[in-house]
N, C-alpha and C positions, 0 to 999 in steps of 0.2 A: 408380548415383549415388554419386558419392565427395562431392561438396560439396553443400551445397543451395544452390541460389540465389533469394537472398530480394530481394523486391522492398519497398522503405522508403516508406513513404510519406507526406510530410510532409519536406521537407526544412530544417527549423527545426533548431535546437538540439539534440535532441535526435535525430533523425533523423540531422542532419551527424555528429553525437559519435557513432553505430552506423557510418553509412559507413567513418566515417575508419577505428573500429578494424577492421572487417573488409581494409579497402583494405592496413591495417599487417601485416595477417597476425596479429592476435592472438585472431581465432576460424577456427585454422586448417580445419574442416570446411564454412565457409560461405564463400560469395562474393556482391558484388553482384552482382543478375541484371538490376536496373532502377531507376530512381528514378521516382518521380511527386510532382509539387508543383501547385495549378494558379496560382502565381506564377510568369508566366513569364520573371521576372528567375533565378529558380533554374535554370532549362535553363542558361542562360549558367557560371552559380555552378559547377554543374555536368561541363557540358562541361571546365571549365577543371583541375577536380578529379580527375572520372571519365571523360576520353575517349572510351576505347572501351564505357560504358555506355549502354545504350536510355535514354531523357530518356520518360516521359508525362506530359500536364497532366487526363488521366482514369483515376481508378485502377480502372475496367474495361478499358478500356484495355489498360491494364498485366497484369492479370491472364490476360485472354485473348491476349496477344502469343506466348504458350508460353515466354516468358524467366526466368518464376520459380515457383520450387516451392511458396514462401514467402510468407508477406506481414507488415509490422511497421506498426501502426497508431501513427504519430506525428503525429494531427491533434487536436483540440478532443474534448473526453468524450465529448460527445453521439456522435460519428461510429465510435467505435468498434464496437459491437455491431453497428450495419449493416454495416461493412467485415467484420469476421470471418463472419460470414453470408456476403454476399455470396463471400470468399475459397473456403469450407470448401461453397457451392453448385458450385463450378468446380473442385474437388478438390484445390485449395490448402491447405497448412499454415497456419495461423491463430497469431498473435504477439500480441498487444497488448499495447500501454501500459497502465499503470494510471492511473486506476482502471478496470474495467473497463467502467462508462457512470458515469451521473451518477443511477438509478435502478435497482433490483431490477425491476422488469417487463422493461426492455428487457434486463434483464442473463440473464433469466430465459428471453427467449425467445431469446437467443444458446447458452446453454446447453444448452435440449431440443435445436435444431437441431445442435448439436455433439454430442448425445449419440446420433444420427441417423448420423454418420459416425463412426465408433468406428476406423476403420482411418486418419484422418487426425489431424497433432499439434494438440491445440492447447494454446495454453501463453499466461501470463501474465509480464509483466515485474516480478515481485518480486524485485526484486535483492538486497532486504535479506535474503533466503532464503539467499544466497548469502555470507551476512556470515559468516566463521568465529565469529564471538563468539556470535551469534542460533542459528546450530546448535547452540555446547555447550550455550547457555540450553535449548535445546529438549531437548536430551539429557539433561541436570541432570533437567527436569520431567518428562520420560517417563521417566524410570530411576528414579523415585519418592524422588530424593535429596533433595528438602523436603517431601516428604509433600503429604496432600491441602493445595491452596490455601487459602488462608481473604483474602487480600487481594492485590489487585494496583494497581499505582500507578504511573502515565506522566505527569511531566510535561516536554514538548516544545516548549519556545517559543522553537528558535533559529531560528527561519523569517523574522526580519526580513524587512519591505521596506518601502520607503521609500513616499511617495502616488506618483512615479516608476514606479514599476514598477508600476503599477494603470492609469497612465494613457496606457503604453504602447502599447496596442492598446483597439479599442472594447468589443471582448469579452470582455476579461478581467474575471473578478470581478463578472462578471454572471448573475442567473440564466437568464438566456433563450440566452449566449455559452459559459457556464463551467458552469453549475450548483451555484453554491457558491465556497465562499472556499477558508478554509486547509484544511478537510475533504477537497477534492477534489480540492484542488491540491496542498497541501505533505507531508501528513499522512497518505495512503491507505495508506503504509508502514508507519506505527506500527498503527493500527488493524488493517490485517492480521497482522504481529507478534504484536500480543494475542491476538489468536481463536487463530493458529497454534500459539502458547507454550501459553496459557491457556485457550482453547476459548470459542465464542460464550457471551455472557451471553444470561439471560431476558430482562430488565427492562430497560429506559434510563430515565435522567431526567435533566433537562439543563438550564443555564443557560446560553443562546447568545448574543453581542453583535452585532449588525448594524452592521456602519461605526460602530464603537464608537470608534476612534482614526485610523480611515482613511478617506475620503470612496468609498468603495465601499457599492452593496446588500446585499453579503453577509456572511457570516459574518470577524471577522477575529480573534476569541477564543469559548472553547471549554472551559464545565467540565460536564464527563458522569459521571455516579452509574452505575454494572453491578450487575444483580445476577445473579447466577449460577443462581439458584434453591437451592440447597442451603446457605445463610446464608452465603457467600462473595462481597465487594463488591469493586467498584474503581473507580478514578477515576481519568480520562485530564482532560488540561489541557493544549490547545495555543493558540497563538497567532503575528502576527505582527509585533506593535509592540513588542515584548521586543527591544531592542537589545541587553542583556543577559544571552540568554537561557540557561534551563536545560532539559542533558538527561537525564534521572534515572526510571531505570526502576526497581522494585520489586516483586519479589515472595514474597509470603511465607506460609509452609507451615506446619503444625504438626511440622514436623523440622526448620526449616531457612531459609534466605533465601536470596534471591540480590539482589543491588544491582547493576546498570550504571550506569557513570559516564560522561557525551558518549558513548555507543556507541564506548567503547574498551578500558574497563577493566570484568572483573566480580570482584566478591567474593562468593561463597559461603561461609556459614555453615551449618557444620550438625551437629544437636543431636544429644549423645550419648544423649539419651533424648528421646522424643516427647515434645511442651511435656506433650499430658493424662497422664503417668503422671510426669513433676516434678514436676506440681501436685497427684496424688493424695500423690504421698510423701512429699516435704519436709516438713521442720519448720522454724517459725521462726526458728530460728538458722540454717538453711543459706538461708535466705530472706533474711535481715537481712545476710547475710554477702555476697549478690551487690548487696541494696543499696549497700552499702558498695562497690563494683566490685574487688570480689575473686572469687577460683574461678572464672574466664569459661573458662580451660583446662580446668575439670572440665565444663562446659556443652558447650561445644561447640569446633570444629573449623574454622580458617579458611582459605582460600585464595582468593588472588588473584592473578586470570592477566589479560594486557594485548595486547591484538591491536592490529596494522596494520592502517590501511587505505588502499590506492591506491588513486587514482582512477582508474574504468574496471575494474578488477578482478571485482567482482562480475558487471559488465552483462555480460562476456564471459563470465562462466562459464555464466550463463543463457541465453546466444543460445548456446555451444557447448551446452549439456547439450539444449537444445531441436534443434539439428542432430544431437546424437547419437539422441535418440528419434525424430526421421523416419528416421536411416538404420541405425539397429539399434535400438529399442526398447530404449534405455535410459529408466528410470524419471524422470517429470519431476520438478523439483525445485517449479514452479509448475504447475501444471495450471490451464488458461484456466479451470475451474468452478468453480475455488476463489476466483474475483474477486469474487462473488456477496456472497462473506461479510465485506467492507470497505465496500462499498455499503452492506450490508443495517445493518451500525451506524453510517453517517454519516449515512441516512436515520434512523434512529432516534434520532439525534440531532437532526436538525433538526424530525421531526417532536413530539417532541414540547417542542422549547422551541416550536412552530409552536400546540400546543395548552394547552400550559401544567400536562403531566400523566405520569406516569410511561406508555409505551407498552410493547410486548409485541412482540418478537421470535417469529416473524418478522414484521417491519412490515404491514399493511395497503398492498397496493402502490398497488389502485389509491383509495385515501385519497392515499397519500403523492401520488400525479400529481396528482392533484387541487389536491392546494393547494399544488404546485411548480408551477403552472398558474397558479394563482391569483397567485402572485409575479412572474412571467413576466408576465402580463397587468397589473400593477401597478407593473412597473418600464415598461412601456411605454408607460403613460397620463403617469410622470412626463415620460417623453423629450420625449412631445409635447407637453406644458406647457410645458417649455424653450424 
């Protein structure tokens, strides 16, 4: 095998934007091997795009035709963990979209069953893996250049959308269609981000808005308490009625900080001595004297680097580095079991502003179905009042 050929499935937005770049040549080890959509206005879309590509309106279908090696899950949350199942049963490479379901159980039993085929890929679409800037943050942290953490701080509210884009299709922003609002839609990025940078917290605690500013059931703002267990906190804050919004990550060490600015620019600081042995040895005059904001050159050390970003850039590095691990075993940059851990904190966020109390990682899964059951069966009794 020189290419793999991956079958897409879902030919939406996000699906078209994977074709086109493979069709461009710009993930030179893959090719389209098949589409499947079961809108059959897309066969046409299609045909007209990809000619000589197989069209299916069933993605078993598709999988059993012998035309793809691959499969890329571009349909609704929920459908993910059954498709890669399904794929990785027929000895298919397995892709998904994030997140990677709308629940830890079902993400959970995608997982054992992937762990069942160990000689086939399977991989997650975290592109932001893929971000030059997010790798040096990551290399900054693992290289111990701020020391242990002691706080971390996101907040991410450029997710605007307008009531417009909510009321686009019947299933968006619904729990029974989507599973969640900006948690599971706009934001599965950053939340993996954190775990990846900063490692799962213990603790959640959570104050969640429900169609707070936008006539949806679900989440459309988002402020979350971490605790780490080891007296290290953080607070994540996103939203998507912020027409103004901010993107402002932070994190901060007993050596050091680092600050992203819009996921483009980072500034690292970092102390020439560990805060706890400035604070054993100072005197109040060298105390009095950084009051004053002087001596910050004897403190510490700054540097600030500013990355590009094109669009398309990262997705293709992720579908090439996922074609290079089917055809040589190169190391993945997302591994499909590492979805489990953006799930397992949007559940923990929702459950417990759902209870009203700090929860414990790892969530209660089957508590959390339960009463994502309970909302499912609650937005449905409203539908039929209408």
């Amino acid at each position: 095998m020189k290419k793999v050929r991956l079958g897409i499935i879902g030919l939406g937005a996000q699906g078209g934007a994977y074709a086109g770049f493979i069709a461009e040549g710009r993930v030179p080890n893959m090719e389209i091997g098949a589409i499947c959509d079961i809108d059959s206005a897309k066969k046409e879309l299609a045909a007209g795009k990809y000619p000589s590509v197989p069209f299916y309106e069933d993605y078993i279908d598709m999988m059993e035709s012998g035309n793809v090696d691959a499969i890329i899950t571009c349909v609704p949350h929920y459908l993910h963990p059954e498709m890669g199942i399904q794929a990785l049963k027929r000895d298919i490479h397995s892709l998904l979209e994030k997140p990677a379901g709308v629940y830890t159980k079902q993400v959970k039993e995608l997982n054992d069953f992937a762990a069942t085929k160990p000689e086939l890929t399977f991989g997650i679409m975290f592109n932001q893996r893929a971000n030059e800037l997010y790798q040096k943050v990551k290399e900054i942290i693992d290289n111990d250049e701020i020391g242990s953490i002691r706080r971390t701080n996101w907040i991410i509210t450029t997710w605007w959308r307008p009531q417009g884009y909510y009321d686009q299709s019947a299933w968006r922003a619904t729990w029974e269609g989507e599973g969640g609002g900006v948690l599971v839609n706009q934001a599965p990025h950053q939340l993996d981000l954190m775990q990846w940078i900063a490692g799962m917290p213990k603790k959640v605690y959570s104050n969640v808005k429900y169609g707070y500013q936008r006539n949806i059931a679900v989440e459309d703002e988002v402020t979350a308490m971490f605790d780490y267990g080891n007296g290290a906190t953080g607070v994540f804050i996103t939203a998507t009625h912020d027409i103004m919004g901010t993107d402002r990550f932070e994190i901060h060490g007993d050596k050091g900080k680092i600050i992203v600015d819009d996921s483009k620019k980072v500034t690292i600081k970092r102390l020439k001595r560990p805060e706890a042995e400035m604070s054993a040895s100072m005197d109040m005059q060298d105390v009095m004297k950084i009051f004053m904001g002087g001596g910050a050159d004897d403190i510490y050390d700054e540097e600030v680097l500013e990355f590009k970003d094109e669009w398309g850039v990262q997705h293709t590095s992720v579908l090439k580095n996922f074609a290079d691990n089917v055809l040589d075993g190169t190391p993945l940059l997302a591994p499909g079991s590492d979805g489990i851990y953006g799930v397992a904190l949007a559940n923990a966020i929702h459950l417990s502003s759902w209870l009203g109390k700090e929860v414990e990682l790892p969530v209660d899964e089957n508590l959390y179905f339960a009463e994502l059951s309970k909302k499912i069966e609650e937005e449905k009794s409203l539908l039929i009042q209408k």
